[in-house]
C-alpha positions in Angstrom: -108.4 168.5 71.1 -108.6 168.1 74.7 -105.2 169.2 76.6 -106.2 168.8 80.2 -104.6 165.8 81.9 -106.1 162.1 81.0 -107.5 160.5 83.8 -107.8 156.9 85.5 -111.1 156.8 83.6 -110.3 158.6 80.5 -110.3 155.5 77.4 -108.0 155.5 75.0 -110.5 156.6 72.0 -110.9 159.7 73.7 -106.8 160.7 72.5 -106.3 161.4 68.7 -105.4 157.8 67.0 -105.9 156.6 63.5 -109.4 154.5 64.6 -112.1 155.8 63.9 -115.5 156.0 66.5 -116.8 152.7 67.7 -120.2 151.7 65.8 -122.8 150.8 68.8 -124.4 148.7 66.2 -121.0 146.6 65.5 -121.3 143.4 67.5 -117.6 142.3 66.4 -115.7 144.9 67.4 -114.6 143.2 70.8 -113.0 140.7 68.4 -110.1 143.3 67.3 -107.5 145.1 68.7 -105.7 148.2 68.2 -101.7 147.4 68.4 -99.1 150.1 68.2 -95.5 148.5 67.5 -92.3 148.5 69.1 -91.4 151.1 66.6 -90.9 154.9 67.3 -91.6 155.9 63.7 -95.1 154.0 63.6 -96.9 156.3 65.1 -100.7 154.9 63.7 -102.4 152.3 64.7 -102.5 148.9 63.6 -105.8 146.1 63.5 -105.7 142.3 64.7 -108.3 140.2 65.2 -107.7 138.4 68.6 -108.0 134.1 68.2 -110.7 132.7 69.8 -108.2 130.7 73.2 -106.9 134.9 73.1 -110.2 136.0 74.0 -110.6 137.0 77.2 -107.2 137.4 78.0 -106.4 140.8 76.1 -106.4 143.9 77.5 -104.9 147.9 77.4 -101.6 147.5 77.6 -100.9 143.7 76.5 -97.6 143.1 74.8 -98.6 141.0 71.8 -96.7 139.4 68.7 -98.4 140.2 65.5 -97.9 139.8 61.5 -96.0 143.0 60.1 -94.2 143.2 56.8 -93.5 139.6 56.7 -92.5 139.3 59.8 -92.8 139.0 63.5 -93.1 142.3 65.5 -93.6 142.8 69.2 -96.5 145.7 70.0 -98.9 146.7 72.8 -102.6 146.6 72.5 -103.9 150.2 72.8 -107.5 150.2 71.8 -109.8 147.5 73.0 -112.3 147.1 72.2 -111.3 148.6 68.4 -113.1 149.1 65.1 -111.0 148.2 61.9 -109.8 150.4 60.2 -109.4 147.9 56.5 -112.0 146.0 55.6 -112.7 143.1 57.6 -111.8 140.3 55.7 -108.3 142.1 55.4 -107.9 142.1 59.2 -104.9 139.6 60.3 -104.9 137.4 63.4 -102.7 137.8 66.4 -100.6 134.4 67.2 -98.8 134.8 70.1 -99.7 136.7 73.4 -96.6 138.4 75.5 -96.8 136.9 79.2 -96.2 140.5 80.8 -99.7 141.7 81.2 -100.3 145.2 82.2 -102.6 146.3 84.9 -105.3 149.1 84.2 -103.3 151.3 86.8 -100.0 150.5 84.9 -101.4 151.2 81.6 -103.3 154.5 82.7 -99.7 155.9 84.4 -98.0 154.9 80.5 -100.9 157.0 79.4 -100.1 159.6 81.4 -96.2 159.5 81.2 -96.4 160.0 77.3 -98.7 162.6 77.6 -96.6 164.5 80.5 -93.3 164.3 78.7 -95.0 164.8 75.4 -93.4 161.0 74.0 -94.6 158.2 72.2 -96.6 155.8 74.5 -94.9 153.0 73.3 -91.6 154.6 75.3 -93.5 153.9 78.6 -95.2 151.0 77.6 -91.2 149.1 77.1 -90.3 150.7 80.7 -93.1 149.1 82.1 -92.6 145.4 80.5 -89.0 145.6 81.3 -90.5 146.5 85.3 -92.5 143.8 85.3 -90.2 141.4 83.9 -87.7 141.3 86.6 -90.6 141.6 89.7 -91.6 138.2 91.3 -94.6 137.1 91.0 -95.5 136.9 94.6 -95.0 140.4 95.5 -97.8 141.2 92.3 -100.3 139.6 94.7 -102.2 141.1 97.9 -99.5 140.6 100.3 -100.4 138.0 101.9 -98.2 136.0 103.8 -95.6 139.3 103.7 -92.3 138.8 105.5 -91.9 140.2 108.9 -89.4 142.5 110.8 -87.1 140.2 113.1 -87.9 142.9 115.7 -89.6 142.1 119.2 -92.1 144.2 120.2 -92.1 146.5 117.4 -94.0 149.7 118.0 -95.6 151.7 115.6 -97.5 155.2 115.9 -101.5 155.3 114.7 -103.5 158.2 114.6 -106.5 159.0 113.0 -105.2 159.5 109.6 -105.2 156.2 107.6 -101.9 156.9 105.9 -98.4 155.4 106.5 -97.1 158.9 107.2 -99.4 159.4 109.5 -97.3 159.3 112.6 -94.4 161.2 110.9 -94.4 164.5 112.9 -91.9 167.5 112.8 -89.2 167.5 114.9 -88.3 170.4 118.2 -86.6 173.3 116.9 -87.8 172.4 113.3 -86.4 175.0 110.7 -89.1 174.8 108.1 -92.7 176.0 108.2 -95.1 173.6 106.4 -96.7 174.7 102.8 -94.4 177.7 103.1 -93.5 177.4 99.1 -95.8 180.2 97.5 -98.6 179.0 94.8 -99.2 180.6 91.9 -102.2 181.2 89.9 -102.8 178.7 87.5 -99.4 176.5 88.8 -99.0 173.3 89.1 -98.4 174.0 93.3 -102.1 174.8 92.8 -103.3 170.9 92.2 -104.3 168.2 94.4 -101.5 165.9 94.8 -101.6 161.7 95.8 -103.7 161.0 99.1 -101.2 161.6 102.0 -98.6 163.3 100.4 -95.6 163.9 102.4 -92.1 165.6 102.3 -89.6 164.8 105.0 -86.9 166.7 105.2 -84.0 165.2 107.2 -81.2 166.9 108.9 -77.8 165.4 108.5 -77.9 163.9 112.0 -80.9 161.6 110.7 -80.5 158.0 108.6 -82.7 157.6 105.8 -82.9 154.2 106.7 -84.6 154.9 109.9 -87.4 156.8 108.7 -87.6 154.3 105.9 -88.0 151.4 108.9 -90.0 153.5 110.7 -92.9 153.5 107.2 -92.4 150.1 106.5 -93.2 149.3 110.0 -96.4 150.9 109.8 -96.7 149.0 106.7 -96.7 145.6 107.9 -99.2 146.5 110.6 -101.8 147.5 107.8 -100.8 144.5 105.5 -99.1 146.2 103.0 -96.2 147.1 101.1 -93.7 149.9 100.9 -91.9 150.8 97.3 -88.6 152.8 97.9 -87.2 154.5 94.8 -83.2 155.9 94.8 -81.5 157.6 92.3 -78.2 156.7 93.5 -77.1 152.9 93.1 -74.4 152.9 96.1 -76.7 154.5 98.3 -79.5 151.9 97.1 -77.3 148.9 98.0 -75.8 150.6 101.3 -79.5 150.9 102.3 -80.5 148.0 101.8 -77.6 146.4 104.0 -78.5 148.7 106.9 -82.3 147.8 106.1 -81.1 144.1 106.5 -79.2 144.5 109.6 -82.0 146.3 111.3 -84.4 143.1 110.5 -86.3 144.5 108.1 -87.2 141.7 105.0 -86.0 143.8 101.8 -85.9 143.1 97.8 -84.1 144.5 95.5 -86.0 144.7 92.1 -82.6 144.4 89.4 -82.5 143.7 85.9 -80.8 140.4 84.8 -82.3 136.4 84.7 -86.0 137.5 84.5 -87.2 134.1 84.4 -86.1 133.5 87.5 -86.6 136.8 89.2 -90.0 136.2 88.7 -90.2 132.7 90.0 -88.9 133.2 92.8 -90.5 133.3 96.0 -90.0 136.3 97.9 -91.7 137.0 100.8 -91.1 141.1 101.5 -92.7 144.5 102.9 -89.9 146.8 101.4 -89.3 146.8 98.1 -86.1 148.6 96.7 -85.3 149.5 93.5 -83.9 152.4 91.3 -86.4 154.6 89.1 -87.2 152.0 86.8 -89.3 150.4 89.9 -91.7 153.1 89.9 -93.3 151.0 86.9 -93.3 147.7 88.7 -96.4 145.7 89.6 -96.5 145.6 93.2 -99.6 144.3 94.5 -101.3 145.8 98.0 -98.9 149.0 97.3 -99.6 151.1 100.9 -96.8 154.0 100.1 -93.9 155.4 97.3 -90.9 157.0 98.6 -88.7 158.6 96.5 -85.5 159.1 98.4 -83.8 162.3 96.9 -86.0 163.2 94.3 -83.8 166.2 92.8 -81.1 163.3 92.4 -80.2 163.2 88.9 -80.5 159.5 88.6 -84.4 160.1 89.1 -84.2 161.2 85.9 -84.7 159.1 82.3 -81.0 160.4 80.7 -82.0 159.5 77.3 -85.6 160.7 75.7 -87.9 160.9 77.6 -86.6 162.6 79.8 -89.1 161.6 82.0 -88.6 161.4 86.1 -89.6 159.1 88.5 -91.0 161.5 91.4 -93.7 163.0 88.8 -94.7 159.0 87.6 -94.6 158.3 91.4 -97.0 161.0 92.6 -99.3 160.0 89.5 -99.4 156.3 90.6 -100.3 157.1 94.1 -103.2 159.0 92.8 -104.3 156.4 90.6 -103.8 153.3 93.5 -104.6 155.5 96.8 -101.2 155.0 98.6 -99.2 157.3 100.0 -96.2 159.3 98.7 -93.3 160.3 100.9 -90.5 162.1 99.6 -87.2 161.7 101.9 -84.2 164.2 101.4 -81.9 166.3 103.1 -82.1 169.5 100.3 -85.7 169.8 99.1 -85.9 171.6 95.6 -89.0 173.4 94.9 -90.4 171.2 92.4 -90.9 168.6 95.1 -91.2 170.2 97.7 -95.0 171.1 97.1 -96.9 168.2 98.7 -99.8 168.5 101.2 -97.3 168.0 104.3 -93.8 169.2 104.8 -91.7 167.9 108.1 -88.7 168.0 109.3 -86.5 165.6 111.6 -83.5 166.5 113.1 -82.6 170.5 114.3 -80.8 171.9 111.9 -78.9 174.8 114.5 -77.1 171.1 116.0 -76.5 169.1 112.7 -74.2 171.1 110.3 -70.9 170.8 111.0 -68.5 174.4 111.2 -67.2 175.7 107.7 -63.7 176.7 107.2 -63.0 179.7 104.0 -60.1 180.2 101.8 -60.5 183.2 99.6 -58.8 182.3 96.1 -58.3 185.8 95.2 -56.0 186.1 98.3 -54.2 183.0 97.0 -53.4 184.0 93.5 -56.1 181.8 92.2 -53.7 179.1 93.1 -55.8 175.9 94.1 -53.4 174.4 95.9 -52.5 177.0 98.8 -50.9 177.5 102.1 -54.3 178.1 103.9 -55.6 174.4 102.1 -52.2 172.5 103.8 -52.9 174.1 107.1 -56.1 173.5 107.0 -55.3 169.5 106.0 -52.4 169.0 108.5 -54.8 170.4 111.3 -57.3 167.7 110.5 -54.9 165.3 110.4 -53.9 166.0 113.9 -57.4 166.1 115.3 -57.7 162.2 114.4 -54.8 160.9 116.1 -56.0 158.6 118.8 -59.0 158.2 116.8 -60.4 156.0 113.9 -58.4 156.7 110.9 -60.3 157.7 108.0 -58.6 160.0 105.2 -59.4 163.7 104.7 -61.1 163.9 101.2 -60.7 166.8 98.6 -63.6 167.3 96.3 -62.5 169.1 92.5 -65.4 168.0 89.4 -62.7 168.2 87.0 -60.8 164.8 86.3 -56.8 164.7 84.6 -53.6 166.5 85.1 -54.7 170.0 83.1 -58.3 170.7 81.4 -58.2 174.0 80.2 -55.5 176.5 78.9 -56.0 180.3 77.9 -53.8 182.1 75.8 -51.8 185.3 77.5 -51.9 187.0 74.0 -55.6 187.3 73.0 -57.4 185.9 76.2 -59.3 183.2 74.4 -59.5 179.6 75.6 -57.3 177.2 73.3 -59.7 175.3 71.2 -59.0 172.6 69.1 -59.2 173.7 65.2 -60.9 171.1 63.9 -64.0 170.7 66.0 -63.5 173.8 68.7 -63.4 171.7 71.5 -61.1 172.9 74.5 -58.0 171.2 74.2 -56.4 169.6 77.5 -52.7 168.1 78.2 -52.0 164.6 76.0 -51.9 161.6 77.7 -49.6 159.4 75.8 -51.1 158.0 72.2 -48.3 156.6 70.6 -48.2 152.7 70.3 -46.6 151.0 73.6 -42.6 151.0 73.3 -42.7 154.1 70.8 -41.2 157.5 72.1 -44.0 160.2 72.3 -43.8 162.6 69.7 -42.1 166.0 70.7 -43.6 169.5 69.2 -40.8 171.7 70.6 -39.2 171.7 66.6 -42.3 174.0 66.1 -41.2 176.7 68.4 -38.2 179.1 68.9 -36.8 180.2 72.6 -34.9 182.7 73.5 -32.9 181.0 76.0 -32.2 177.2 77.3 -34.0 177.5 80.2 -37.6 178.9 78.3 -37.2 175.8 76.3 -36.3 173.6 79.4 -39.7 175.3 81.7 -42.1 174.6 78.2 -40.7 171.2 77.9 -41.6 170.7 81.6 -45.4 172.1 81.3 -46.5 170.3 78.0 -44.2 167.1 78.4 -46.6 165.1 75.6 -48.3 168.6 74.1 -52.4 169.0 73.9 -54.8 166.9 72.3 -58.1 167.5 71.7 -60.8 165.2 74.0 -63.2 164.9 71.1 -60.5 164.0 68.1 -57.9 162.8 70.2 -55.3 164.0 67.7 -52.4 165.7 69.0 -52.1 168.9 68.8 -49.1 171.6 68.9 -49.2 174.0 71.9 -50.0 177.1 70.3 -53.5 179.5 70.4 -55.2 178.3 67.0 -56.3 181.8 66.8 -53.2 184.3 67.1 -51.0 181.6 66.7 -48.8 182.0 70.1 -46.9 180.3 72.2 -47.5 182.2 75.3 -50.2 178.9 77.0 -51.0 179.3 80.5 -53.3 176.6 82.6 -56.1 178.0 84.0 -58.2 175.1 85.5 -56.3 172.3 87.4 -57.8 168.4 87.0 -57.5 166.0 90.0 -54.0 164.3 88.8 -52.8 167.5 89.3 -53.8 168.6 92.5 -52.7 165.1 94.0 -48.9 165.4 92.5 -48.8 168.9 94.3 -50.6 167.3 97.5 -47.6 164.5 97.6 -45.1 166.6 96.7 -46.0 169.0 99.7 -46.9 166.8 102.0 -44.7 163.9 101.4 -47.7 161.5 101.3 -49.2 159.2 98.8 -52.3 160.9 97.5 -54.3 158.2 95.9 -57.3 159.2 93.1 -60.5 157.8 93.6 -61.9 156.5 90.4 -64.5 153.5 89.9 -62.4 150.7 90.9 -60.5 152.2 94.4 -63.2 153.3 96.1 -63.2 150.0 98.6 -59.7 149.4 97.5 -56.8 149.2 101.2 -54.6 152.3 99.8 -57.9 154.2 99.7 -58.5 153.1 103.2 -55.1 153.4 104.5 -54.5 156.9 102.9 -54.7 159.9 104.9 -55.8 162.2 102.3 -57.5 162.0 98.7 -58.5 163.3 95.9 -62.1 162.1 94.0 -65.1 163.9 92.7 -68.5 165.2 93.9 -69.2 161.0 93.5 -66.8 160.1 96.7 -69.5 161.7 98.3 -71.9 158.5 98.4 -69.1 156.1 97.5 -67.0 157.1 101.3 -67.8 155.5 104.1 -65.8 157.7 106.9 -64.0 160.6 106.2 -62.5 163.0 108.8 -63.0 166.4 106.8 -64.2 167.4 103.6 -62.6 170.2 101.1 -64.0 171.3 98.2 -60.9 172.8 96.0 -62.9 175.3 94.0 -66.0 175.7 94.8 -66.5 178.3 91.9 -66.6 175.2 89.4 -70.1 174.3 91.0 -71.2 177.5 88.9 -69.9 177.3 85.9 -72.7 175.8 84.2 -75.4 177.7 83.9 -78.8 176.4 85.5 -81.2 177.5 87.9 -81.0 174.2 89.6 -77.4 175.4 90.6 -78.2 176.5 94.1 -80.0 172.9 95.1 -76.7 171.3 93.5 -75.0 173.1 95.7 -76.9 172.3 98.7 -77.1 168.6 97.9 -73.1 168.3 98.0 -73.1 170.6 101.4 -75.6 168.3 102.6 -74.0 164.7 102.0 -70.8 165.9 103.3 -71.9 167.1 106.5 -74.0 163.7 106.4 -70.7 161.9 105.3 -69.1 163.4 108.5 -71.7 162.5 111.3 -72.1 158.9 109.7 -68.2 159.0 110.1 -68.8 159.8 114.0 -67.8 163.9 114.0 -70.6 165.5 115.6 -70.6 169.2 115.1 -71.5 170.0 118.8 -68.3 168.3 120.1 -66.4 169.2 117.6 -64.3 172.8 117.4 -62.6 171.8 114.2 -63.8 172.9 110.9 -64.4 170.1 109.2 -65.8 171.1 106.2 -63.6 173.4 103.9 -64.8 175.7 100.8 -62.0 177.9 98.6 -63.9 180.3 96.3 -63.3 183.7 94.9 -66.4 184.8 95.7 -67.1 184.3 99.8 -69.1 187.4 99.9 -71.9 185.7 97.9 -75.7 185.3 99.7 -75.3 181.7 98.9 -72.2 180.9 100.2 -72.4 183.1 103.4 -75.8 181.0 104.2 -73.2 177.7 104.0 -70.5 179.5 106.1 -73.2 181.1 108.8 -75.1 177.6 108.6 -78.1 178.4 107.6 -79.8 175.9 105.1 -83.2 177.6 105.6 -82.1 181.2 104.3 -80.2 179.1 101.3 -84.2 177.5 100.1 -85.2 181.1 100.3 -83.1 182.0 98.4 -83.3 179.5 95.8 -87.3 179.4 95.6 -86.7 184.0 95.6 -84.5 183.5 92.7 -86.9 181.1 91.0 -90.0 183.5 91.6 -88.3 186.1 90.7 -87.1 184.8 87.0 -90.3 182.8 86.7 -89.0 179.8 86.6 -90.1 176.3 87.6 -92.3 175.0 89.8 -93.7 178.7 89.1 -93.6 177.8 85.1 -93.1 174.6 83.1 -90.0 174.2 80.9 -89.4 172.5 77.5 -86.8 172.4 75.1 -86.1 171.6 71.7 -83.6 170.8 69.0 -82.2 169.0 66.0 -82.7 169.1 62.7 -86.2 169.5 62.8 -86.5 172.5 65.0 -87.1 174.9 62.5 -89.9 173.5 61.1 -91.0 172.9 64.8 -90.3 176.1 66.0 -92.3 177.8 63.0 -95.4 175.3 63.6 -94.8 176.7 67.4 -95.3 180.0 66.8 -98.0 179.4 64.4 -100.1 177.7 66.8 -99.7 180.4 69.5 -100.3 183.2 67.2 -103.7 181.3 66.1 -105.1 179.3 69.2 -106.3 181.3 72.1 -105.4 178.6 74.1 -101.7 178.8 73.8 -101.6 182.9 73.7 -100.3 182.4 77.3 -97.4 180.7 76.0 -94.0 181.9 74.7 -91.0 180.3 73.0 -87.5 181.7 73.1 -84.7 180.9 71.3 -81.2 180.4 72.4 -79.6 180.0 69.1 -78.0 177.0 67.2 -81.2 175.8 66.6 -82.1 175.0 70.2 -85.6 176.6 71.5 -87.4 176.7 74.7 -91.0 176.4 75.2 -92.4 178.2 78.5 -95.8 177.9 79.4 -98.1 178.7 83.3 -98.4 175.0 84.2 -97.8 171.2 82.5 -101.5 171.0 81.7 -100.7 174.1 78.8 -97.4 172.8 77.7 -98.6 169.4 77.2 -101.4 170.3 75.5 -99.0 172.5 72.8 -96.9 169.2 72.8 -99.7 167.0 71.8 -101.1 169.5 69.1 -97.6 169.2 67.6 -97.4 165.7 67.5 -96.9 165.3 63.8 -93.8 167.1 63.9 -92.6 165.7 67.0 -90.5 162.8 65.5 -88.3 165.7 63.9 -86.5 167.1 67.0 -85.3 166.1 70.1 -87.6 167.2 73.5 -87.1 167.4 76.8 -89.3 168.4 79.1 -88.5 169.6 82.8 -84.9 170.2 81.1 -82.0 170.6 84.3 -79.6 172.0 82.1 -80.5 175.2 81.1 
């Protein structure tokens, strides 16, 4: 079996499938199809004969309606031509043809999706339909006729590279050496990537949108089109706005009336969508961008787990456009490509940082140092444009976690070990909420009175949502502390300190006028795209940033450092006339390499450090990551080893286990761990598999 990566001009006869080889003698067999069905368990291969007014208009990759069971069942044509394999005269007819047609291109990156992310084609094949269902018609042709910038004069860079990116050049004082990421042997750093592959790495003082403008200028003068891929939708839409006020024509692929998405006439050289676009059919394609790629909303959520920067980079090899990767904190696993640039100096972008040491504090979130440091941004804006301070804590509610004193164990719920948090009120409206003190004995009035006061409605557990009594389900005691505040929480104190209202930011008063009119709030890490001005930003506990273990961590990290410092020069702070820190971090651990390169200002020593760490552990883009679990990983696990033990091929490989029935596959490059993948492919159905796992 052949585990090296299936090319443009691979067929599909050359992958295992039920078919068997194509007769040279058989003069029918361009009068059958091989359909695979719209059904994950159906993994074989099904033959139709195609109707004579059908002939001519089936190809790889054509959704089709065909007899199964009795009834009607929508599959994709993935062997044509295709020998039976029943006898002929057994061999049902097709009777209805899908009208989303799939281009050879299309259907080769399917191809290569299922085999990268080790899925069922017919995963990729339903991503691509539901692409090419909401894209006009008129941008599927050549372009011609594409709408215009309303710009006079516009001037656009040439040299004598062909590519869009051509005229992209690296800014004065630039902080990052090109190709500086380190190959190794056999790696996946190592292979060719799409023709005029670029990485632009902005400062904070730079707009997307004008590098964007800048491409898609260069576009139009060649005739073609630009495809820009976000994985944030508020940043999609704000983009598109700016794009619109700069005179640039824009379309923005979204799901909804397809039928008249695709009538429409749209006449546009940037396209805009979120990662489903990567799929669409854009005719006369000149260049991807991927804006962000280590945004976790370029990433499929549900299996697979499949992301949009890898599917992008394999389209532009298989159409010959460009691919241009735009963000402000490269990670390593994009930030390989043939060219890597920077605009913007870094030593005049990032804005001062202010530290509060937590151990200093008592632990205690809310501080003395945190209200100085609030009040004194709060009179650095008078006279000026208001716009509210905003306080950054990833941990929603009043209370999420509580520790008992006695045995030092985190209160869990007893029924499904879930960490219990304070109860909201459960009890049907105009009922009194139950009270647990009857379960406990005080000593004096004032013990009762200060428990009463803590655990007004007791704790509940998240998962169950029963009700629970405060007490440690293992030693059985009273003696509950909080240790990890929610936002509620620090707001009440805010406004209680301050004397201000302290509004939360939640999903419907982000644009709302107290939000606007406040001087200071409280929201998480997600107020950082939602904002439009702010005057400072604090992050509460910084600490909380770390508590899940994952060696994407560190570029986390620098992604929230970088928006907020962004957040703040698109708010009209500059960090050169500024002698305010504007940026605050609490933490118990300053001394840290990673947060002294935030506090010195150094984002180039903080990529060192990430891609060190990464070298160092052997972890991707130096390795390639799978993981597994579910019932079925057992049985997986054991055909796993098996097959390493056996194959020379995979003795490079090695599988760990981290318990519960959850494994991890590592192997040198995708090109091995695909390969494993595919050998497996009988037991595949049995587990859950992610491949390029964040989590772990």
């Amino acid at each position: 079996m052949n585990s090296s990566e299936p090319s443009a001009t691979d067929t599909i006869s050359e992958f295992p499938s039920d078919s068997h080889e194509l007769d040279e003698g058989l003069d029918h067999v361009g009068h059958f199809v091989g359909v695979r069905f719209d059904v994950v368990s159906l993994e074989r291969v099904f033959s139709y004969s195609v109707p004579k007014e059908l002939i001519g208009k089936i190809g790889l990759g054509t959704p089709v309606r065909a007899p199964l069971n009795n009834r009607s069942a929508r599959g994709w044509v993935v062997e044509y031509p295709h020998r039976p394999t029943v006898a002929i005269d057994k061999v049902l007819e097709l009777y209805f043809l899908d009208n989303y047609a799939l281009s050879t291109e299309l259907y080769e990156l399917c191809r290569f999706g299922a085999w990268r992310y080790g899925s069922n084609l017919v995963h990729f094949l339903k991503h691509a339909r539901s692409a090419a269902a909401s894209t006009p018609y008129s941008l599927q042709g050549d372009g011609e006729g594409m709408g215009r910038a309303n710009l006079t004069n516009p001037t656009t860079k040439r040299s004598s590279r062909q590519g869009l990116d051509a005229g992209i050049e690296a800014s004065e004082g630039d902080a990052f050496e090109a190709g500086s990421l380190e190959a190794r042997q056999g790696s996946d750093l190592q292979k060719k990537a799409a023709p005029g592959s670029t990485y632009i790495r902005i400062s904070p003082c730079e707009s997307v949108e004008d590098t964007i403008f800048e491409l898609c200028i260069r576009a139009i003068s060649m005739q073609k089109r630009v495809l820009v891929l976000f994985g944030n939708e508020f940043e999609m839409q704000r983009s598109n706005l700016r794009l619109g006020q700069m005179g640039l024509s824009t379309y923005v692929l979204e799901r909804g009336d397809t039928k008249k998405a695709r009538s429409q006439r749209v006449d546009a050289s940037c396209i805009i969508s979120s990662r489903i676009g990567v799929f669409a059919p854009i005719g006369n394609l000149g260049a991807i961008v991927v804006v962000d790629p280590a945004d976790s909303g370029h990433k499929n959520s549900s299996e697979p787990t499949w992301e949009s920067a890898v599917i992008a980079q394999r389209r532009g090899e298989l159409e010959r456009c460009d691919l241009i990767s735009i963000s402000g904190y490269p990670s390593p696993e994009y930030s390989h490509q043939t060219r890597i640039v920077t605009k913007g100096n870094d030593s005049k972008c990032w804005p001062k940082v202010a530290e509060v040491d937590l151990n200093e504090n008592g632990g205690v979130l809310v501080n003395s140092d945190l209200v100085h440091w609030i009040n004194r941004i709060r009179e650095s804006v008078v006279g000026r444009d208001k716009a509210p301070v905003l306080l950054i804590h990833n941990r929603k509610g009043k209370i999420n976690r509580f520790k008992c004193t006695k045995c030092k164990k985190t209160v869990l719920c007893e029924a499904c070990s879930t960490p219990l948090i304070m109860g909201e009120p459960y009890s049907e409206e105009g009922k009194n909420t139950p009270n647990f003190l009857h379960h406990y004995e005080f000593r004096t009035e004032k013990a009762k009175s200060d428990f009463e006061k803590l655990f007004p409605r007791g704790l509940i557990c998240p998962k169950c949502r029963l009700p629970t009594p405060v007490a440690c389900g293992l030693c059985k005691s009273t003696r509950i502390v909080a240790v990890s505040f929610g936002t509620t929480r620090i707001a009440d104190e805010l406004e209680s300190i301050l004397s201000i209202k302290v509004p939360l930011l939640d999903e419907k008063n982000f644009s709302s006028i107290e939000v606007e009119s406040a001087e200071v709030v409280v929201g998480t890490v997600g107020a950082l795209t939602r904002l439009e001005r702010v005057s400072g930003v604090g992050f509460v506990d910084f600490d909380q940033f770390f508590a899940t273990p994952s060696f994407h961590s560190t570029n986390r990290i620098f992604g929230h450092w970088y928006r907020a410092a962004r957040l703040l020069f698109q708010s009209g702070f500059e960090p050169n006339g500024e002698s305010q820190s504007r940026i605050l971090i609490q933490s118990r651990d300053l001394g840290s390499d990673l947060l002294n390169s935030i506090i010195t200002r150094s984002p180039k020593s903080l990529l060192e450090l990430d891609r060190n760490q990464r070298k160092e552990l052997d972890l991707p883009p130096y390795c390639a990551l799978a993981t597994f679990y579910g019932d079925g990983a057992s049985l997986f696990s054991l055909s796993t080893f098996d097959l390493i033990n056996t194959d020379p091929r995979f003795s490079n490989v090695e599988m760990i286990s981290l318990g519960e029935d959850r494994y991890v596959i590592k192997a040198l490059d995708h090109d091995l761990l695909s390969g494993l993948i595919e050998t497996l492919s009988p037991y595949r159905n049995e587990v859950h598999l992610h491949v390029d796992p964040r989590e772990i």
